[in-house]
mmCIF file of the N, C-alpha and C atoms, coordinates in Angstrom:
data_MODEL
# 
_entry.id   MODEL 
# 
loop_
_atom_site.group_PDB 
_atom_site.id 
_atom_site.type_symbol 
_atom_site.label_atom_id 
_atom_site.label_alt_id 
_atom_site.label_comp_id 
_atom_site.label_asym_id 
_atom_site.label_entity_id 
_atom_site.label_seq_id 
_atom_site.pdbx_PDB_ins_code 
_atom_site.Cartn_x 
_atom_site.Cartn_y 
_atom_site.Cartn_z 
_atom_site.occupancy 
_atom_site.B_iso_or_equiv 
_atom_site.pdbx_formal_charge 
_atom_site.auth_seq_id 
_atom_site.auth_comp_id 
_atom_site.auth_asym_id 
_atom_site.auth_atom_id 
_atom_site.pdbx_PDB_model_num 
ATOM 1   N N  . UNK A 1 1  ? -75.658 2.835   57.484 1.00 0.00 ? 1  UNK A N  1 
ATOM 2   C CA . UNK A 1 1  ? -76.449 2.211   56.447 1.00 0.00 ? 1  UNK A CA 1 
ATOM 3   C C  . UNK A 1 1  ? -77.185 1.021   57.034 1.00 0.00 ? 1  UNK A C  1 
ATOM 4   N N  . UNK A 1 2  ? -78.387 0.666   56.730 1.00 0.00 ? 2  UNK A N  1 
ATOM 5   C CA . UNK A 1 2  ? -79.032 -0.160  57.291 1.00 0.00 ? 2  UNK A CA 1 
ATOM 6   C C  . UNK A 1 2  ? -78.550 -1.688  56.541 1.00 0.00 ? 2  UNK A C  1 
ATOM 7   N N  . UNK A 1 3  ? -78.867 -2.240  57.634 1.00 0.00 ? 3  UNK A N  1 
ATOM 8   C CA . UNK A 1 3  ? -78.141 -4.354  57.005 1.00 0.00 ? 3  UNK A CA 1 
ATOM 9   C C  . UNK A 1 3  ? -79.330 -4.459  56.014 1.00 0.00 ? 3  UNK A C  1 
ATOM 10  N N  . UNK A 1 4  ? -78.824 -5.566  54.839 1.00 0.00 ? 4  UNK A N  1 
ATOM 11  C CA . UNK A 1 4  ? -79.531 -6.156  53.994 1.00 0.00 ? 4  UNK A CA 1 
ATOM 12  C C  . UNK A 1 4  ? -80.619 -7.371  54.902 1.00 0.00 ? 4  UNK A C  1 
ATOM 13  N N  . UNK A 1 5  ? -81.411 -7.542  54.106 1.00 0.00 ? 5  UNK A N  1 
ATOM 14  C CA . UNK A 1 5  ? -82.383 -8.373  54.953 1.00 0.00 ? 5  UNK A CA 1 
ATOM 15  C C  . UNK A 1 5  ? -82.435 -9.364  53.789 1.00 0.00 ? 5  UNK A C  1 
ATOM 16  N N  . UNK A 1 6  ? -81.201 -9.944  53.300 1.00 0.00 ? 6  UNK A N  1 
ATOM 17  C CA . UNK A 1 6  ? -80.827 -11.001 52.168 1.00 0.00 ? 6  UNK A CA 1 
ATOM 18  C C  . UNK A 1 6  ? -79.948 -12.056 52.982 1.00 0.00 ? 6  UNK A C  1 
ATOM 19  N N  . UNK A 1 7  ? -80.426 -12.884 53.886 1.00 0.00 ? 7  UNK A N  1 
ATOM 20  C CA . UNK A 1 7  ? -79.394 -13.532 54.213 1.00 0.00 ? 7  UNK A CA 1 
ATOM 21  C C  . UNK A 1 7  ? -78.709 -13.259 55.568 1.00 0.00 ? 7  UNK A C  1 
ATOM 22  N N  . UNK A 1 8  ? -77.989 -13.919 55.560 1.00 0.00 ? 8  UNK A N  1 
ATOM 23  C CA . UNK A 1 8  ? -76.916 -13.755 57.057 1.00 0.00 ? 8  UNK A CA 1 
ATOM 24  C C  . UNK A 1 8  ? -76.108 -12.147 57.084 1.00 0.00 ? 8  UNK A C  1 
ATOM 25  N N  . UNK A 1 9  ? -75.281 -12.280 58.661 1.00 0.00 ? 9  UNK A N  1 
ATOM 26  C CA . UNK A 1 9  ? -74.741 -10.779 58.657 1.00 0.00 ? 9  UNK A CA 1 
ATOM 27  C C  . UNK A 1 9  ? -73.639 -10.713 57.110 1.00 0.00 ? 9  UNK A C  1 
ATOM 28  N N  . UNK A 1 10 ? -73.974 -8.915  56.836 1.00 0.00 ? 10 UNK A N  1 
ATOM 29  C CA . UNK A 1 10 ? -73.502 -8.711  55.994 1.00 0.00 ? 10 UNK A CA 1 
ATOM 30  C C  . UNK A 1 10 ? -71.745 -7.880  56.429 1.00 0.00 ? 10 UNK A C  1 
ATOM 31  N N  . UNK A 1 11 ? -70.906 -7.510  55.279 1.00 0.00 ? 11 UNK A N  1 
ATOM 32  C CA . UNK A 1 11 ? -69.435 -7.434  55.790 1.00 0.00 ? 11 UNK A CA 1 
ATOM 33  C C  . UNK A 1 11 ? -69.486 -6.221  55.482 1.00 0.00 ? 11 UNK A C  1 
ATOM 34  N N  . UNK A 1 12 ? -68.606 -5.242  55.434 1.00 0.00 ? 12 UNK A N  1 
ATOM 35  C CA . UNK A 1 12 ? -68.213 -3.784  54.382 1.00 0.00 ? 12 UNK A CA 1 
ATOM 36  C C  . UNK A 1 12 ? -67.771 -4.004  53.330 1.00 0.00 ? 12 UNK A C  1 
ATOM 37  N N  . UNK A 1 13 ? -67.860 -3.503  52.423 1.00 0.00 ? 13 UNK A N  1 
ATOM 38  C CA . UNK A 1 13 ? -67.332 -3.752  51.171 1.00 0.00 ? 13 UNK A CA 1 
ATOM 39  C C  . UNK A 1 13 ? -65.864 -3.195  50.836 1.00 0.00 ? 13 UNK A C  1 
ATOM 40  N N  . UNK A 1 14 ? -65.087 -4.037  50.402 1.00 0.00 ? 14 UNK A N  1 
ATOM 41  C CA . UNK A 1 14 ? -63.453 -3.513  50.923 1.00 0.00 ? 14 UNK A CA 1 
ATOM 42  C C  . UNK A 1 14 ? -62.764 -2.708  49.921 1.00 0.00 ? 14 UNK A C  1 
ATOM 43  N N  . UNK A 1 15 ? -63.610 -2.704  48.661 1.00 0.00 ? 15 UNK A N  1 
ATOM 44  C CA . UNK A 1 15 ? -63.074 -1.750  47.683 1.00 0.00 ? 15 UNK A CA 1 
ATOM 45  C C  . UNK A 1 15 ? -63.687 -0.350  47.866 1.00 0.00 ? 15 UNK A C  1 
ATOM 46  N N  . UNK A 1 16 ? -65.187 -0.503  48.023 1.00 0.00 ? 16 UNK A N  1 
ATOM 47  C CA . UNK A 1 16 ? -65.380 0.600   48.928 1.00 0.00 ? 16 UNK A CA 1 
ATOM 48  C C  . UNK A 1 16 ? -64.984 1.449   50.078 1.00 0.00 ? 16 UNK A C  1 
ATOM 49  N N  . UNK A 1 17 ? -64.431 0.980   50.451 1.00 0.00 ? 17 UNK A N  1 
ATOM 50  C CA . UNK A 1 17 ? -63.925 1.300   51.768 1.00 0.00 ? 17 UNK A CA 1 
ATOM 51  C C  . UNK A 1 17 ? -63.137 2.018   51.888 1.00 0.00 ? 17 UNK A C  1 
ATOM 52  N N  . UNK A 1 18 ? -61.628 1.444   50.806 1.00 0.00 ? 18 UNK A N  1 
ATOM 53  C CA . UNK A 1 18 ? -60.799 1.575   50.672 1.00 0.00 ? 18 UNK A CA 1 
ATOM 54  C C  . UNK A 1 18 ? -60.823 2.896   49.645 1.00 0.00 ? 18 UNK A C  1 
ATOM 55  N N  . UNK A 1 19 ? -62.080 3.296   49.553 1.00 0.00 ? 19 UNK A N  1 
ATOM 56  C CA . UNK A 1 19 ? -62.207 4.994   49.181 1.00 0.00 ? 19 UNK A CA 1 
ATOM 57  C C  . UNK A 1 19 ? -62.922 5.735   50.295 1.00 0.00 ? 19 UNK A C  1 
ATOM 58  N N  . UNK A 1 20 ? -63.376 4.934   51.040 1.00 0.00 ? 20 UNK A N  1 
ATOM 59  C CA . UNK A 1 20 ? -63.765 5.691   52.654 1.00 0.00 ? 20 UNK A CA 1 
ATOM 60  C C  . UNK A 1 20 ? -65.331 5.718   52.081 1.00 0.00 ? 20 UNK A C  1 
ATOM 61  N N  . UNK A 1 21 ? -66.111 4.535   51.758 1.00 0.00 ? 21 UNK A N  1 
ATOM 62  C CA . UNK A 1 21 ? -67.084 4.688   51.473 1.00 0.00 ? 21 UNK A CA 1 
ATOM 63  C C  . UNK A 1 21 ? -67.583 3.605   51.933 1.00 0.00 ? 21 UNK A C  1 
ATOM 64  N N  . UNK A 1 22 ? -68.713 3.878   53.382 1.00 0.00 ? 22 UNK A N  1 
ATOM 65  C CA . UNK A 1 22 ? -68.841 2.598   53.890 1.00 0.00 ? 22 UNK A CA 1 
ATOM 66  C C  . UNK A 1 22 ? -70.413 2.307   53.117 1.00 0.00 ? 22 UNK A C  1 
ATOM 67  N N  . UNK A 1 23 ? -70.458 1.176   52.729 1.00 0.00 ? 23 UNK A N  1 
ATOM 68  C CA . UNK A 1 23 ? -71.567 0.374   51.920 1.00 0.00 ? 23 UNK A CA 1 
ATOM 69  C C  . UNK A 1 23 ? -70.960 -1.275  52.948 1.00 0.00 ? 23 UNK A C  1 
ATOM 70  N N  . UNK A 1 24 ? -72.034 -1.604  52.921 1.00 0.00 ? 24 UNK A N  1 
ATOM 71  C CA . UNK A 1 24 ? -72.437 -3.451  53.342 1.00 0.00 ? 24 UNK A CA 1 
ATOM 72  C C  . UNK A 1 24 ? -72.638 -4.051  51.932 1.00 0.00 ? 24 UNK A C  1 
ATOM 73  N N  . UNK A 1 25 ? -71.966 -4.881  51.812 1.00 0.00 ? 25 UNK A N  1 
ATOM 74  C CA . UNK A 1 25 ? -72.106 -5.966  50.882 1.00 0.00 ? 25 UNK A CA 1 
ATOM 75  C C  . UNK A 1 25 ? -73.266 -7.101  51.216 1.00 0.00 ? 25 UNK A C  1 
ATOM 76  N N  . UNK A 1 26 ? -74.088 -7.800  50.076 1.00 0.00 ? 26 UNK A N  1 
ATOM 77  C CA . UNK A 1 26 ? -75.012 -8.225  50.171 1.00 0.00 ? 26 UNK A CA 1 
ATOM 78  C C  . UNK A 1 26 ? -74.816 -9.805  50.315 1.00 0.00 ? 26 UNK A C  1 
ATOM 79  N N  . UNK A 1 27 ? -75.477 -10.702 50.838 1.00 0.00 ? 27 UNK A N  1 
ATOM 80  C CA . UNK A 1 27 ? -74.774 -11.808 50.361 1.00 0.00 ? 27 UNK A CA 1 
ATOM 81  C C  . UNK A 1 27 ? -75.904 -13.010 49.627 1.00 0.00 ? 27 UNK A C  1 
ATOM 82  N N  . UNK A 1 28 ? -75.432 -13.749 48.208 1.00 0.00 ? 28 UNK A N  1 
ATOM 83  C CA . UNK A 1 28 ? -76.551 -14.505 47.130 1.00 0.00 ? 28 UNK A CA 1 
ATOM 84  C C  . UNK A 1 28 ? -76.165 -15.962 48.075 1.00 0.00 ? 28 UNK A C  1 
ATOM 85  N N  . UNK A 1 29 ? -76.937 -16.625 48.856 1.00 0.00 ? 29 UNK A N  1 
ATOM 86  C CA . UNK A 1 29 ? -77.185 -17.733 48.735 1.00 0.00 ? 29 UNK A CA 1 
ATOM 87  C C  . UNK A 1 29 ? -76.938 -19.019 47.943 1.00 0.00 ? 29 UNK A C  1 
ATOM 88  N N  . UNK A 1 30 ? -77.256 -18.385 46.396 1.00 0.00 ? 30 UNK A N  1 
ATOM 89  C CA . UNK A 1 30 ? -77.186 -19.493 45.356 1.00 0.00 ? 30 UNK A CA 1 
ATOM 90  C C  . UNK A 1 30 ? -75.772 -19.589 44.917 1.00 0.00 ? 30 UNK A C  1 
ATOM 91  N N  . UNK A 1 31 ? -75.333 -18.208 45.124 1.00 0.00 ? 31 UNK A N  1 
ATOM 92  C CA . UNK A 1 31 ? -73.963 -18.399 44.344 1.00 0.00 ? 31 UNK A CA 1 
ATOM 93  C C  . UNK A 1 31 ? -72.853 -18.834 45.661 1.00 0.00 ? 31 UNK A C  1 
ATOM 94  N N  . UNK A 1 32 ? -73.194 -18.769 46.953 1.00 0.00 ? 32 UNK A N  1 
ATOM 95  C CA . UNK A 1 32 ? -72.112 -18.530 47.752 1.00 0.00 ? 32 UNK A CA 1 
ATOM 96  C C  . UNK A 1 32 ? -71.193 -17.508 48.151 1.00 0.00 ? 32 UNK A C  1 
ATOM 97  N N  . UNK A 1 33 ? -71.573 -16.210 47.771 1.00 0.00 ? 33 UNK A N  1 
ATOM 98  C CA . UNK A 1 33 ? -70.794 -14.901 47.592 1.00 0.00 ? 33 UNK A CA 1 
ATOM 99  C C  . UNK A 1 33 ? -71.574 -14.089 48.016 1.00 0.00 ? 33 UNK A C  1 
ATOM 100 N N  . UNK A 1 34 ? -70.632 -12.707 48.443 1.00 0.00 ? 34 UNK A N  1 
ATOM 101 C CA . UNK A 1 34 ? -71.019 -11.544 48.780 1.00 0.00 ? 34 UNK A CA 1 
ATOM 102 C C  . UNK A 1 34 ? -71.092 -10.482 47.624 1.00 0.00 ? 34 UNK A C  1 
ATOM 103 N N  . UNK A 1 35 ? -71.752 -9.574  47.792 1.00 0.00 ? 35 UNK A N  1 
ATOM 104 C CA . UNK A 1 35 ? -71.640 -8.278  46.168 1.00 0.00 ? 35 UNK A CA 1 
ATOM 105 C C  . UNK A 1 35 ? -71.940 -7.189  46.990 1.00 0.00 ? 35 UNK A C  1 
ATOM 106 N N  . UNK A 1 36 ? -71.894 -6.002  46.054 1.00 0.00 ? 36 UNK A N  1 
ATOM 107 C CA . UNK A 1 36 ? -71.936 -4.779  46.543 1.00 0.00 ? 36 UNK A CA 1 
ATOM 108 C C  . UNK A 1 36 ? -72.431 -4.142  45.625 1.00 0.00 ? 36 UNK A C  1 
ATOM 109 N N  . UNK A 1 37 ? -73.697 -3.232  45.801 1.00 0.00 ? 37 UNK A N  1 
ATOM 110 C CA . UNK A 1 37 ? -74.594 -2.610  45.005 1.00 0.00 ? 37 UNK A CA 1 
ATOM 111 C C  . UNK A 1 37 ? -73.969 -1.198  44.181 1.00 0.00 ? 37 UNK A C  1 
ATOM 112 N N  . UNK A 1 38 ? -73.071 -1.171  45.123 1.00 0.00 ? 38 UNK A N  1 
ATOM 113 C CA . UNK A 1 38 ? -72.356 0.245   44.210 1.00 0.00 ? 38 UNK A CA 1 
ATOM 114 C C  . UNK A 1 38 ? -71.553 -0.063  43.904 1.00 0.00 ? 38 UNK A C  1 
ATOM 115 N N  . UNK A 1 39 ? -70.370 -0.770  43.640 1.00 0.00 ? 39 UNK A N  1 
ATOM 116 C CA . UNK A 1 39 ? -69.342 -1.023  42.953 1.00 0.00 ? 39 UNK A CA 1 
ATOM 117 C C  . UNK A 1 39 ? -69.042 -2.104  42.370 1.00 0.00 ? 39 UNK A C  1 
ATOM 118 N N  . UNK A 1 40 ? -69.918 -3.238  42.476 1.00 0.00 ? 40 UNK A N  1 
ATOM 119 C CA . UNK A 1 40 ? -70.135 -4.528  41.807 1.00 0.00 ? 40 UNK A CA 1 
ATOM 120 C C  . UNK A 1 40 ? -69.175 -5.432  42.388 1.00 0.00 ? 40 UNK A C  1 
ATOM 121 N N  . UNK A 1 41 ? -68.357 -5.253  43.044 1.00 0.00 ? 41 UNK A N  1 
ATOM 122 C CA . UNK A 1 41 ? -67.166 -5.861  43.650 1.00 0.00 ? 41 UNK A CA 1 
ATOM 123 C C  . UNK A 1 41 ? -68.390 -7.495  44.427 1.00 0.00 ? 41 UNK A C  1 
ATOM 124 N N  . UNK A 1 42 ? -67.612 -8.931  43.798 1.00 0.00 ? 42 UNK A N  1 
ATOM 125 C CA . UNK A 1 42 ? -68.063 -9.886  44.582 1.00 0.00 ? 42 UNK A CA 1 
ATOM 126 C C  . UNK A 1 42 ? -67.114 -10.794 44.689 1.00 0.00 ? 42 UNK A C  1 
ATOM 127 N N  . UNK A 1 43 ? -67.217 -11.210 45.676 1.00 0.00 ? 43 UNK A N  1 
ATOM 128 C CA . UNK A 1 43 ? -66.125 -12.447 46.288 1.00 0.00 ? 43 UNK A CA 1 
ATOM 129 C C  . UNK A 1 43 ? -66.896 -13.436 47.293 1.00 0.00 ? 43 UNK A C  1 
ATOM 130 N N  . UNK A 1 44 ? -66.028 -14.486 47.537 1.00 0.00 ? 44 UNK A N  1 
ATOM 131 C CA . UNK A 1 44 ? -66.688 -15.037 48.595 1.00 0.00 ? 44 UNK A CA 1 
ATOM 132 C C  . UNK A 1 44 ? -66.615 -14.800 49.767 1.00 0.00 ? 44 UNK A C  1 
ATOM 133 N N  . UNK A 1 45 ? -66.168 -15.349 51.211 1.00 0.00 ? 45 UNK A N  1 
ATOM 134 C CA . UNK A 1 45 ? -66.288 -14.858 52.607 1.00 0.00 ? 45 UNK A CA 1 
ATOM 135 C C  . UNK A 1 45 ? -64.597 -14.729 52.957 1.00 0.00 ? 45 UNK A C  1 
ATOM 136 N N  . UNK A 1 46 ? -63.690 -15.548 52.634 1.00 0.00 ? 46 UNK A N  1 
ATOM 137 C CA . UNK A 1 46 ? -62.592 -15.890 52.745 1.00 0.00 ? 46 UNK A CA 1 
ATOM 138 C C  . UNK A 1 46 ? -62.370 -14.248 52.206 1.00 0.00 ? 46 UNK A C  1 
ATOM 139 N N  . UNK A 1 47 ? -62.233 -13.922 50.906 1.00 0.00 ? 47 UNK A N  1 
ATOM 140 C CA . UNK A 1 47 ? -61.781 -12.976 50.397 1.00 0.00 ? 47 UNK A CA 1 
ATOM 141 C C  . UNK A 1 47 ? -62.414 -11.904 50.585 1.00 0.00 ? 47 UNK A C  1 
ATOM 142 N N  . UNK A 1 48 ? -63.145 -11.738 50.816 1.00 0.00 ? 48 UNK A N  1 
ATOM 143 C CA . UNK A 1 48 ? -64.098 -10.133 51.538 1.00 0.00 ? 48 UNK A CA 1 
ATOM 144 C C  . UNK A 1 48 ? -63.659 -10.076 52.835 1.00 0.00 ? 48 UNK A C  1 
ATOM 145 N N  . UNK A 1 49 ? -63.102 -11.476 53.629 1.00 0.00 ? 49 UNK A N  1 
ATOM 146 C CA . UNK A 1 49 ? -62.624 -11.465 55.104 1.00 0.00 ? 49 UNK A CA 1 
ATOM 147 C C  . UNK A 1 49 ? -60.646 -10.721 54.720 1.00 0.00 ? 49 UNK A C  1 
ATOM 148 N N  . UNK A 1 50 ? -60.463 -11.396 54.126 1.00 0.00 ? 50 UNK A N  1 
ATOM 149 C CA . UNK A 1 50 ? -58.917 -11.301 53.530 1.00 0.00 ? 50 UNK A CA 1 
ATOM 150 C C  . UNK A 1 50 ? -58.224 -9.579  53.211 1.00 0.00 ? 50 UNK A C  1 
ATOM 151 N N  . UNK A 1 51 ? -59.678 -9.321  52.490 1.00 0.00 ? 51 UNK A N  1 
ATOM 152 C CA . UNK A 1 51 ? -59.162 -7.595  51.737 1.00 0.00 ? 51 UNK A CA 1 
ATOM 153 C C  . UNK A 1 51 ? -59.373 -6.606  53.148 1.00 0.00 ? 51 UNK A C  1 
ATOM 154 N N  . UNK A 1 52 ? -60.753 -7.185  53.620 1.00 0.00 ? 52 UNK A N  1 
ATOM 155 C CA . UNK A 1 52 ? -60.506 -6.362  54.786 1.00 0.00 ? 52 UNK A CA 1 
ATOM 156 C C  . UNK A 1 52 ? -59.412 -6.519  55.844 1.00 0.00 ? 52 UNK A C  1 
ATOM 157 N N  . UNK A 1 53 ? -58.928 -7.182  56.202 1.00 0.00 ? 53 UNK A N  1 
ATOM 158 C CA . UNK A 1 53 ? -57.683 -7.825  57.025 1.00 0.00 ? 53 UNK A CA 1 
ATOM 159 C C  . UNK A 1 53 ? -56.853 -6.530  56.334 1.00 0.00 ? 53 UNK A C  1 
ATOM 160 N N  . UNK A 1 54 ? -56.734 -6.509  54.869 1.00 0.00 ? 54 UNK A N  1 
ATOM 161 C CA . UNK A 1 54 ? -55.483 -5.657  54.592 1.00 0.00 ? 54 UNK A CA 1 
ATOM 162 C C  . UNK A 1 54 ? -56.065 -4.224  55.040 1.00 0.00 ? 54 UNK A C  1 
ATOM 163 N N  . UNK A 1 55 ? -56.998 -4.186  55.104 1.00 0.00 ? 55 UNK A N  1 
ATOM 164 C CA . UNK A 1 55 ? -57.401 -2.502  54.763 1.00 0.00 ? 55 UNK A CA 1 
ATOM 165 C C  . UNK A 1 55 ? -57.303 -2.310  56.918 1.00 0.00 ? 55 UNK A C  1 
ATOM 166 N N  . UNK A 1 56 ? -57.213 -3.219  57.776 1.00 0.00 ? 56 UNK A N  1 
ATOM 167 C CA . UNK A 1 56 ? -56.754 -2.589  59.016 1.00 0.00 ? 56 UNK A CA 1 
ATOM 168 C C  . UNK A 1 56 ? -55.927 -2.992  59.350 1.00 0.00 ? 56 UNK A C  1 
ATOM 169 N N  . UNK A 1 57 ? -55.161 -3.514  58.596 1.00 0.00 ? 57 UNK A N  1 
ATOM 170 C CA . UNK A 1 57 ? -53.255 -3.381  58.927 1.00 0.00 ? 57 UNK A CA 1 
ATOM 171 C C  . UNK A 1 57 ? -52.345 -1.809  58.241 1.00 0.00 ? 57 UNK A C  1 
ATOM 172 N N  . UNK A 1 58 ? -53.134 -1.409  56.960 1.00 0.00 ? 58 UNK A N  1 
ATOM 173 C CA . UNK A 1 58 ? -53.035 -0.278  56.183 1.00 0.00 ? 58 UNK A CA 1 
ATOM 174 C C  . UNK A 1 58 ? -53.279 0.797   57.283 1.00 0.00 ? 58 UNK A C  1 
ATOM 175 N N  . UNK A 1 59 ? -54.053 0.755   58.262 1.00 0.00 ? 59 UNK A N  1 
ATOM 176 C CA . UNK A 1 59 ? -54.428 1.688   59.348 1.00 0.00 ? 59 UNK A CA 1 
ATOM 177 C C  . UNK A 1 59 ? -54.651 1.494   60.206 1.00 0.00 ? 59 UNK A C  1 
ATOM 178 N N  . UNK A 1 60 ? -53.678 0.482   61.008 1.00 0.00 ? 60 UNK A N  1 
ATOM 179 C CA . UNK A 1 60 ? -53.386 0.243   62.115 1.00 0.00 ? 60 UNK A CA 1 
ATOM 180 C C  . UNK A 1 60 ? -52.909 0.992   62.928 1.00 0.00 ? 60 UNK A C  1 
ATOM 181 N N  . UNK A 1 61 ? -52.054 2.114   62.670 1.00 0.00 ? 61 UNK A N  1 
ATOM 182 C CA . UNK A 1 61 ? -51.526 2.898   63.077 1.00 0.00 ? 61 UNK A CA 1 
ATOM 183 C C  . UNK A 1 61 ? -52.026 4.009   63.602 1.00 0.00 ? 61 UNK A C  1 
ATOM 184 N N  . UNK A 1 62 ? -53.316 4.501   62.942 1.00 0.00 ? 62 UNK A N  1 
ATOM 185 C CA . UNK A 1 62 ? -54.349 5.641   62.407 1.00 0.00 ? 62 UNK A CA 1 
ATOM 186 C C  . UNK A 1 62 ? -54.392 6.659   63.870 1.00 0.00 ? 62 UNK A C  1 
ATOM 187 N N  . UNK A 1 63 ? -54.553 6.203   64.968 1.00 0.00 ? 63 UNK A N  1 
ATOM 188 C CA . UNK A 1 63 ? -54.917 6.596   65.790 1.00 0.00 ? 63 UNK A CA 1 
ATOM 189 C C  . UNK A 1 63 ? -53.974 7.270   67.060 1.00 0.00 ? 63 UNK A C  1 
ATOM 190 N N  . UNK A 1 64 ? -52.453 6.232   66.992 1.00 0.00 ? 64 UNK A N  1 
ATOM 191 C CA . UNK A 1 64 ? -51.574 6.604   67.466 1.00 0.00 ? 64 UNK A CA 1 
ATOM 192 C C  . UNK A 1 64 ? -50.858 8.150   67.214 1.00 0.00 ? 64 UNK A C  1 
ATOM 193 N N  . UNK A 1 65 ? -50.080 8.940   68.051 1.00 0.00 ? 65 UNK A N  1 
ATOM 194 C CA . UNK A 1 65 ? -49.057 10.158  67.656 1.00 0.00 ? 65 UNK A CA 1 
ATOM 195 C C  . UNK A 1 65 ? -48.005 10.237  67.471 1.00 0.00 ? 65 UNK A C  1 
ATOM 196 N N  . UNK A 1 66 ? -47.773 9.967   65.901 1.00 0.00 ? 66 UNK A N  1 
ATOM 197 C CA . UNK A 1 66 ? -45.991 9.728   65.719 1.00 0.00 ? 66 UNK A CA 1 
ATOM 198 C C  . UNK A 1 66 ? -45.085 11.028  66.124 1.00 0.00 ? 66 UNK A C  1 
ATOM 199 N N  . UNK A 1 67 ? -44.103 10.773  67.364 1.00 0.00 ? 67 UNK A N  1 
ATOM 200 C CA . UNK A 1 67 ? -43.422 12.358  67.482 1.00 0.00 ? 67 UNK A CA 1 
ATOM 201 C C  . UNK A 1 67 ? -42.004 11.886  66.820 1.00 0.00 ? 67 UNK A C  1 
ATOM 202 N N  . UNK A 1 68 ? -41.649 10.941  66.623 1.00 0.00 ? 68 UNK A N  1 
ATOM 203 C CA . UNK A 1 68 ? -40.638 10.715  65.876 1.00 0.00 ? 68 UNK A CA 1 
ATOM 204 C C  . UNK A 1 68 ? -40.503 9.604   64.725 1.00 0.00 ? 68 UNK A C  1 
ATOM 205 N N  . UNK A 1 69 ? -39.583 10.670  63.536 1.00 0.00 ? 69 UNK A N  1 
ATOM 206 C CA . UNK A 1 69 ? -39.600 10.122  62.464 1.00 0.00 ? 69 UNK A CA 1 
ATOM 207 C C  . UNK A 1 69 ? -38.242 9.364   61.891 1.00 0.00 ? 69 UNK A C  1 
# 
């Protein structure tokens, strides 16, 4: 998906994501926050930094071959 041309770099959107739907979140200047055009989801940087933090500890693992359970 191409970056917004609103501002500084934009993040993924973490509720999105977290359905495997990669969208960039936009970010308003006036308000101090990031948003997301498809799911309305807005927060500020801390917390768009925060949700994503969870969403690659959730799949940290992803890549490794578990042979034992």
């Amino acid at each position: 998906m191409a970056q917004g041309r609103k501002g500084k770099l934009n993040y993924r959107c973490p509720r999105c994501m977290m359905r495997e739907i990669d969208m960039d979140m936009l970010y308003d200047s006036q308000n101090d926050e990031y948003y997301c055009l498809r799911c309305s989801f807005t927060g500020n940087e801390a917390e768009v930094k925060r949700l994503n933090q969870q969403f690659r500890e959730k799949y940290l693992d992803r890549l490794k071959r578990m042979t034992e359970f």
